[in-house]
LOLUM-968176 format. One record per residue: x, y, z of N, C-alpha, C, CB in turn. Coordinates in steps of 0.05 Angstrom, whole numbers, plus 5000, padded with zeros to 4 digits. Atoms other than C-alpha are relative to their C-alpha. Glycine has a CB too. Example, Ala and Ser with C-alpha at 12.3 -4.5 7.8 and 13.67 -1.06 7.14 Angstrom:
<sites>
501849765000524649105156501850245000498050015025 498449764999527349795143498550225014500950094971 
</sites>
This chain:
<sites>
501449834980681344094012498649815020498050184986 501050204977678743744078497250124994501350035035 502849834992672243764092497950185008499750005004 501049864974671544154142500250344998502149895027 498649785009675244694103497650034978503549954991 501450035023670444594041496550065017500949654983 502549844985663944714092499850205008499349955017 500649704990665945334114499850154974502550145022 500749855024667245554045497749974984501749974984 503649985011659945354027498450145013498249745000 501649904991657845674079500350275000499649915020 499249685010661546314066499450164974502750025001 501349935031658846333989497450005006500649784974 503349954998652046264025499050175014498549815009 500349804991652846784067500250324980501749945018 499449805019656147234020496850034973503549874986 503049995012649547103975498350105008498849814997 503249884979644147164026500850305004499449815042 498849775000648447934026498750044987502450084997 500849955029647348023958497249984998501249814979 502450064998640347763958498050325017500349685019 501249724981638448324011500550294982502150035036 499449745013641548843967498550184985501649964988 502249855012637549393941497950125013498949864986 502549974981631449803963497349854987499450355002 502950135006624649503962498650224982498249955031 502049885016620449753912497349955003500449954978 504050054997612749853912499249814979497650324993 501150175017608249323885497350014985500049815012 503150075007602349393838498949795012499549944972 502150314997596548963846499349854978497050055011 500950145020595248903778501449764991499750164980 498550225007597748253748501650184978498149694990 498149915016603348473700499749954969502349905011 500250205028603048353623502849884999499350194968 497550325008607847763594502850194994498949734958 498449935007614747973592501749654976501450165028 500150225009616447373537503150044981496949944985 498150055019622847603509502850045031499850274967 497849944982630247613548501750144997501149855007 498149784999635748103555502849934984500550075032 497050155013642048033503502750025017500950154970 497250004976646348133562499949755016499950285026 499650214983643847583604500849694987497549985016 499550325000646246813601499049795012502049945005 501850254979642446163622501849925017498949694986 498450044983645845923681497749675018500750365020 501350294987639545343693498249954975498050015033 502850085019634544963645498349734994500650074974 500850204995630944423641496950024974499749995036 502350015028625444243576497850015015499749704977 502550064991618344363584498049814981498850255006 501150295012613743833572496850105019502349625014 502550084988606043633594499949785026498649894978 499250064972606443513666496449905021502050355014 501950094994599443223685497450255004501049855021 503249805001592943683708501750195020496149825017 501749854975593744353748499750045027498549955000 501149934976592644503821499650245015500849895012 501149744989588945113842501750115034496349925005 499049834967592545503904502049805010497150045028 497450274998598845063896502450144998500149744972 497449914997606045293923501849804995500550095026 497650205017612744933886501750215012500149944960 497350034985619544993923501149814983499949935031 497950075021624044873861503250065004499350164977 498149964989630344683880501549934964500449825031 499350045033635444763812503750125009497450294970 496649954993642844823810501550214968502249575003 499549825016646345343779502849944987499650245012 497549935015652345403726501250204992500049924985 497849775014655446063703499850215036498250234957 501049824983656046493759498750424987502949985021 500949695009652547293754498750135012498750044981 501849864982647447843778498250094985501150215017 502849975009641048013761499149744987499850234981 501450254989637547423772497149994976499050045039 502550045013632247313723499049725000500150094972 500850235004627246693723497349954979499649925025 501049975027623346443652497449835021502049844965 502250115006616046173672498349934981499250065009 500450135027612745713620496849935006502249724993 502650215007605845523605499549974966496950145014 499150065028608245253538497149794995503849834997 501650104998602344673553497349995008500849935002 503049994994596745003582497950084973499650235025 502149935020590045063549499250315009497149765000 501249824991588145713586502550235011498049875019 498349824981591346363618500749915028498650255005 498850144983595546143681501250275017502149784986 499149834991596946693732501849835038497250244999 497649954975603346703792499650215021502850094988 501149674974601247213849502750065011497549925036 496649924976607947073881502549754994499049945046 498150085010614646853870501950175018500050024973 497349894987621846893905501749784995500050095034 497750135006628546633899501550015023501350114978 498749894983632546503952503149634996497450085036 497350155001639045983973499349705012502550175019 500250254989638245173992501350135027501649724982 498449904982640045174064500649655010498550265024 500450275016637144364062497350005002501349725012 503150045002631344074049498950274986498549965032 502349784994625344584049501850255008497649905029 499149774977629745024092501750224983502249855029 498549755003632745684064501750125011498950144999 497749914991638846004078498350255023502350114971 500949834989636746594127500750234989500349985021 498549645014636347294096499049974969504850045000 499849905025636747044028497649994975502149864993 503249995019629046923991499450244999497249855012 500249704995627947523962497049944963504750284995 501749995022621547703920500250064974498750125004 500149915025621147713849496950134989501049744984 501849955016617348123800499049964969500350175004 501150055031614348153731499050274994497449754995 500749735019614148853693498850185033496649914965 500149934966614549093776497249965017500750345004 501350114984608748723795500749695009497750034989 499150214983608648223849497849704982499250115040 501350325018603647683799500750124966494949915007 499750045035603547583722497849814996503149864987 501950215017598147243678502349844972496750234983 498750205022601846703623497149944979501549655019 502650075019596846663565501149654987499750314968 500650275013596345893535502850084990497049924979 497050025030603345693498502250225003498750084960 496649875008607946273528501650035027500050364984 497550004983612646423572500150295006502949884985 499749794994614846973621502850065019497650065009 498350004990620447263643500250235027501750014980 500449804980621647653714501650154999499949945022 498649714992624748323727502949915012498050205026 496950114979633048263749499050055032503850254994 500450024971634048143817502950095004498949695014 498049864991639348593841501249785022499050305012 499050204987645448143869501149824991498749925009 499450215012649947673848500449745013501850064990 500750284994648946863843502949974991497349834984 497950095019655046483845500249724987502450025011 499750305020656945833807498749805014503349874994 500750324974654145203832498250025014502049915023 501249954981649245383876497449935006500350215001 503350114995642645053904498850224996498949885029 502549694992637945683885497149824997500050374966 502450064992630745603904498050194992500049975025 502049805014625145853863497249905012500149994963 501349964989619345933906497049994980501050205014 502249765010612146123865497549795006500350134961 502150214991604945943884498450164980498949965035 502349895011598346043832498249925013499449964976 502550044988591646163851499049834990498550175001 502350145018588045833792501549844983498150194982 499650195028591645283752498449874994501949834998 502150175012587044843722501249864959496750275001 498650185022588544383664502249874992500050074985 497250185013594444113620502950245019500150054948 497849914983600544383671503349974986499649815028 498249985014606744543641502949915021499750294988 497949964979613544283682502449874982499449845034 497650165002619943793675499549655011502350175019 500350254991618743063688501849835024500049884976 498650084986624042783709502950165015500249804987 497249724998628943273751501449895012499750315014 497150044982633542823785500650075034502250194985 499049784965632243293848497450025012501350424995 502249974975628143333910499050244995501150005031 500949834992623143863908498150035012499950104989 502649954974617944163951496650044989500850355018 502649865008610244273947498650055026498149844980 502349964979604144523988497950084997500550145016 502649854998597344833996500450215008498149915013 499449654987597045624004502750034993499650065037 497649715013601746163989502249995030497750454997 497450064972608445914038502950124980500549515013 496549885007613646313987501550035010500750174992 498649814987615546814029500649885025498750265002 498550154978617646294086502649934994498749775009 496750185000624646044092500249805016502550175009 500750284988622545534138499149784987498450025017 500450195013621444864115496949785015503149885000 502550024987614944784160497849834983499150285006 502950055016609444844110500349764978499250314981 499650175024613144444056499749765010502650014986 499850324988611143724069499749804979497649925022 500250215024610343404001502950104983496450054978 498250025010615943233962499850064969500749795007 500050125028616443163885502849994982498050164983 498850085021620842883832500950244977498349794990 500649945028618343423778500650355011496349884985 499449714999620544153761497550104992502450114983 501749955017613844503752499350324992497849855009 499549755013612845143709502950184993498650155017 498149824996619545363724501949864979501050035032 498650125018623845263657503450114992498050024978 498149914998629645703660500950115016500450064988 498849784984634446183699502650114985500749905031 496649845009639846673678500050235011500850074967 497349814992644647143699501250194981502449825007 498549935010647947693674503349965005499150205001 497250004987655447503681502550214999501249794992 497549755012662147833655499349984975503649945002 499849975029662648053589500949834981501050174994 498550285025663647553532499649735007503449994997 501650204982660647003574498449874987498450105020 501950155016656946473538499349715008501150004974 501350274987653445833546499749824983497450025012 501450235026651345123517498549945006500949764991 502450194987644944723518500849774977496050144999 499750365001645543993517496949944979499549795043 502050135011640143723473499649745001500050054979 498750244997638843073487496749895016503550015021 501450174987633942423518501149995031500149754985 499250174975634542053581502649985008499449744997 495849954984642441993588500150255009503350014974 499549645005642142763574498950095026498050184970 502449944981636442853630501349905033496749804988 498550114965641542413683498649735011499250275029 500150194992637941803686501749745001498349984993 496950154993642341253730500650115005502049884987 498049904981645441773760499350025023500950224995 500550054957644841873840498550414998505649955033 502149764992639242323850500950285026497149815014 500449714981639843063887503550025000498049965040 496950045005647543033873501650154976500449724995 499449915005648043323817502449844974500150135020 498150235010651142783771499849954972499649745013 500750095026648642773706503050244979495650084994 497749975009653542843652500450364989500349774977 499049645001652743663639500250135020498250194987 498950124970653043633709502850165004500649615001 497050085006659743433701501250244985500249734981 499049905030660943883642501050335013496850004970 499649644982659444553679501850035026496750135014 498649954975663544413738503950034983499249645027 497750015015669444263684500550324988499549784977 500049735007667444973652500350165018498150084989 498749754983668245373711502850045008498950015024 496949944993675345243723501649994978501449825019 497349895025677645253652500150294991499649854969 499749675015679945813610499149984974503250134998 501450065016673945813570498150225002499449765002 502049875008668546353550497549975005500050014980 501550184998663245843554499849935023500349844987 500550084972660545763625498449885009499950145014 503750054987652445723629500649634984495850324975 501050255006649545053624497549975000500949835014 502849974993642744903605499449734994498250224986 501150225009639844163604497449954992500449855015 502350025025635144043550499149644987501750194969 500250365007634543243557497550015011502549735017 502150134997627542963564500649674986497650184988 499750324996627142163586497749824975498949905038 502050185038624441713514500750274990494949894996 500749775015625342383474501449914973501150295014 498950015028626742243401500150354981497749754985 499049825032629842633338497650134984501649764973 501250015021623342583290497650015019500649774979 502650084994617242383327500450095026499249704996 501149964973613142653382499649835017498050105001 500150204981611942253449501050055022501049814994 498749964982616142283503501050275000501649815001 499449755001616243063503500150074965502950045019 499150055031616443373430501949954992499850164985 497650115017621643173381501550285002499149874963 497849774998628043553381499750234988502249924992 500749785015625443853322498550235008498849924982 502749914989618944063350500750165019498249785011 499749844972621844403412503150114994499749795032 497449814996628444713388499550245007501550044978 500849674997626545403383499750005030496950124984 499949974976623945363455501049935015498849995006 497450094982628444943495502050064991500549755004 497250005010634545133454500550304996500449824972 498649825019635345703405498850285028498450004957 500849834977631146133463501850115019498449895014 498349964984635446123511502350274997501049745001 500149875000639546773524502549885008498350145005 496949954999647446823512500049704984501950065036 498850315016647546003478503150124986497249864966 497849965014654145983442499649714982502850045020 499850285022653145213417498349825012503349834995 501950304989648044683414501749725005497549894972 498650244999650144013433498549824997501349965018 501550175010646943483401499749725008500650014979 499050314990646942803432497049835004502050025035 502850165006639942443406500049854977497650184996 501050195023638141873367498549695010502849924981 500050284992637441253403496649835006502050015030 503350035011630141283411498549994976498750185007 500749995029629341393346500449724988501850234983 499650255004632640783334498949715009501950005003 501450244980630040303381497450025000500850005031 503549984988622340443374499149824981498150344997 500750105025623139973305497050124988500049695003 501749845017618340493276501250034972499450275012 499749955027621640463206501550225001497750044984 499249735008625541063213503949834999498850345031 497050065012632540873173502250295009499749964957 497849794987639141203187499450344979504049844993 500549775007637541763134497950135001500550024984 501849814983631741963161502150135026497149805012 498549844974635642123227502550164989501249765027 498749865013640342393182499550255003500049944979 501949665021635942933147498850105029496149914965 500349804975633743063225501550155007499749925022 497449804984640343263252500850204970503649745014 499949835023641543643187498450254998499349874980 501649844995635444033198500450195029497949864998 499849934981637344113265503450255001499649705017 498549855007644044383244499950224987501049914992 499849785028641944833186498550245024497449874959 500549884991637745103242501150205018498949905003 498449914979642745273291501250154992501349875013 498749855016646945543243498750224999500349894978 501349695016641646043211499650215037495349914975 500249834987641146263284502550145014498549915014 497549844997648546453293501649775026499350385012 500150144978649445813339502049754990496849925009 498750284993654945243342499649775001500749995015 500350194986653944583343501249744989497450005005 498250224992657344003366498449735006501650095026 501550225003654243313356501949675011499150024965 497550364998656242583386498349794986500649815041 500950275007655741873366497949965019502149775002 502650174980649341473395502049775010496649844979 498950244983651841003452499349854993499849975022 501550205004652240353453497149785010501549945001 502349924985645839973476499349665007497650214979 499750294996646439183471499949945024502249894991 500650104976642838833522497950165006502150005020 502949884999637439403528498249754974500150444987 501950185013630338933512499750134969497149995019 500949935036629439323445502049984984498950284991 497649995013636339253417500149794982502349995017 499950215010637138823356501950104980497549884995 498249995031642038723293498950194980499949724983 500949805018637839173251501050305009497049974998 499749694984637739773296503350025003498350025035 497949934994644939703312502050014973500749815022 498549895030646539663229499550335005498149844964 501449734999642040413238502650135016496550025017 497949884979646940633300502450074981501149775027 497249985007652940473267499350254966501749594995 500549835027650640803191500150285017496649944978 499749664991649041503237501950065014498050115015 497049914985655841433272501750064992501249885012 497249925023659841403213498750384990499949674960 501249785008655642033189501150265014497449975004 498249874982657142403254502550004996499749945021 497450054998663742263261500750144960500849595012 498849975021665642373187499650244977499749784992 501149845019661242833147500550275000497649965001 498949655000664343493169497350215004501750114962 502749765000656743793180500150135018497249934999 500049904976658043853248502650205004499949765019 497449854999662444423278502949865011499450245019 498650074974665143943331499549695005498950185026 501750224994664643203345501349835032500149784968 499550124984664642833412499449694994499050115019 500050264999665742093411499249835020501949954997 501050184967660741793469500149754992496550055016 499550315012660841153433502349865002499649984972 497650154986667841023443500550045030502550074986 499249894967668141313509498949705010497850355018 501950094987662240873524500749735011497850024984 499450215012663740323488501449685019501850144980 498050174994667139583515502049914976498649785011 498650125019673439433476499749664994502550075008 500750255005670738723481498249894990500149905013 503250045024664038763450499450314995496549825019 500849815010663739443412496850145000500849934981 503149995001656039353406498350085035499149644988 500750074973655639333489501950275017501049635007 499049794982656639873543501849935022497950135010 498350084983662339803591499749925024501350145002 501650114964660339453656500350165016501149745018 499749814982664239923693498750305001502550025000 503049785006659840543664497749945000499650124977 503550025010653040203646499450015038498649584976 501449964974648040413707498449764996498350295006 501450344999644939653700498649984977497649925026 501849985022640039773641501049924974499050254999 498350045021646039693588499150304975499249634989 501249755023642840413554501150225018496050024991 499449834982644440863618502050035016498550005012 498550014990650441043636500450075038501050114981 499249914974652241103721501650285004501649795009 499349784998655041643755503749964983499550085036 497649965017662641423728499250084978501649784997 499850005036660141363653499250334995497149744979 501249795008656842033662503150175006496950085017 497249805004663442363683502049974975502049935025 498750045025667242073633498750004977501349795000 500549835032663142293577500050355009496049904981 499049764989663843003615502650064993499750005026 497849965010670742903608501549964985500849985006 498350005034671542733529499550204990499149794976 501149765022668343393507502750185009496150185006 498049815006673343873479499250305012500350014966 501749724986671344543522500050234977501950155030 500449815029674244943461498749924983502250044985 501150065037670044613405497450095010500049604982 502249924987664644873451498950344988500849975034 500849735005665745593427501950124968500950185033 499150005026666645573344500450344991497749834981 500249715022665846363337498450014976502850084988 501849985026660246303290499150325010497149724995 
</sites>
């Protein structure tokens, strides 16, 4: 496809959106703030996600222009708001969704307000989460959507995404309901409050979340692009003939198996970054390496009896899952002969023990046939732990799409 041919067809899926987007009559808006809608619809599917974590202090009368890319295509638009980390109630006055056009700038037509139990704000009590009312309209695959929302009163421990790979927006005052890119003049790195999105799609439609650190999360890959290896994964799922469409990334950068720190432990945050999520079909497991490298004492059967736990869990929730080897890592400063006896003991495990439904092999993918212990020059993103945008495609393109959807 030329270029030139491939712009108009972006611009004709953004038109055709900003349609959809408009569709519907306006409804009246309480004033009251809404109570928590905290559970999701067994029809809808994640189609975006990203872990929440402790994202620094707060800012009172603060607008976020969340830019997030989508995977399954669908309609009725729902978006999950989190204050999984505040100490206090956390209220949204306003919120909309509309289409990247660039930057700041919005497609024209297509930012359309969201509600909460058909009010235009919501209060989030300490530790939960809320979900908004469908949004009449269908989103399709792939697509820059833009989640808009400004609070009056944050104050304290702030709930977001650390590292998102992607340009987003901020400001002072309530600039939702613009589609101009005017008001927005601060940038940021970080996804904040905004922890999921889904879609209702077609019927029988199902999804995975990635579980996972820093590789998982896309670091080394080429920022605002879109590159990280589930990335990859979901662009592969939309054109196969596969069931399995949504994609939700559930990597936080340092995040270990066992121990808190760098976001909670896998353990610690399944339920809410994982098993939560609405339509899942299969976890995908791809953590250890922190665990290993922190020489905190934790032997291969400890990380064993994690992923075990982490399995038995998935299981009891009717959930799939598909587990890889830990890459290689030689040449990262913490890497030593001990830790890499640990690697190899939990690779044979993976790979062999039958616990898993499904196993991907990132370790050989990763791997150099000339030093096993060492990541391929042509994949490693310089660090010798982080794979580049190649390594990230090509672990995109060892996973089996069918082992993705076991029918449990």
């Amino acid at each position: 496809m030329s270029a030139r041919r491939a712009r108009l067809c972006r611009t004709a899926a953004l038109l055709l959106l900003a349609a959809a987007f408009q569709a519907g009559p306006a409804q009246a808006q309480p004033q009251a703030p809404a109570q928590v809608t905290a559970v999701n619809d067994p029809k809808d599917v994640v189609t975006w996600g990203a872990s929440a974590d402790h994202l620094g202090d707060g800012v009172a009368d603060r607008s976020y222009r969340l830019v997030v890319h989508t995977s399954v295509a669908g309609g009725d638009l729902r978006i999950r708001l989190s204050n999984a980390f505040g100490d206090r109630p956390l209220t949204f006055d306003s919120a909309y969704a509309g289409v990247q056009k660039a930057g700041a700038a919005l497609v024209p037509g297509s930012n359309r307000r969201l509600t909460f139990g058909g009010a235009k704000s919501v209060t989030i009590p300490a530790g939960e989460v809320a979900y908004s009312d469908p949004l009449p309209g269908r989103l399709p695959a792939a697509t820059n959507l833009v989640v808009s929302i400004h609070t009056p009163d944050a104050a304290g421990p702030a709930t977001g995404h650390g590292m998102a790979m992607q340009t987003s927006y901020a400001t002072q005052g309530d600039h939702t309901g613009e589609e101009g890119a005017t008001a927005w003049t601060d940038t940021t790195g970080s996804w904040y409050y905004l922890d999921a999105v889904s879609v209702r799609p077609s019927a029988g439609i199902g999804a995975v979340v990635t579980l996972g650190d820093s590789i998982t999360d896309g670091w080394a890959s080429t920022s605002d692009l879109d590159r990280r290896w589930p990335d990859y994964l979901a662009r592969r799922l939309q054109s196969a003939h596969t069931t399995v469409k949504g994609v939700a990334n559930e990597g936080i950068s340092g995040n270990k198996v066992l121990a808190d720190g760098a976001g909670q432990s896998a353990l610690n945050r399944l339920q809410r970054d994982v098993l939560s999520q609405p339509g899942v079909r299969t976890v995908f497991l791809f953590e250890g390496v922190n665990d290993i490298k922190a020489h905190s004492g934790v032997t291969a059967q400890d990380l064993i009896a994690g992923y075990r736990e982490i399995i038995e869990r998935a299981h009891a929730a009717g959930k799939c899952v598909v587990g890889s080897t830990v890459g290689p890592f030689k040449g990262w400063p913490e890497w030593d002969a001990a830790g890499e006896a640990v690697r190899q003991e939990v690779n044979q495990f993976i790979r062999s023990s039958g616990e898993l439904d499904a196993v991907t092999d990132f370790d050989h993918i990763l791997r150099s046939p000339y030093d096993q212990e060492r990541m391929l020059p042509f994949l490693d993103g310089g660090d010798h732990i982080h794979p580049n945008d190649k390594g990230m495609a090509a672990m995109a393109d060892a996973v089996d799409l069918k082992a993705l959807d076991c029918g449990k």
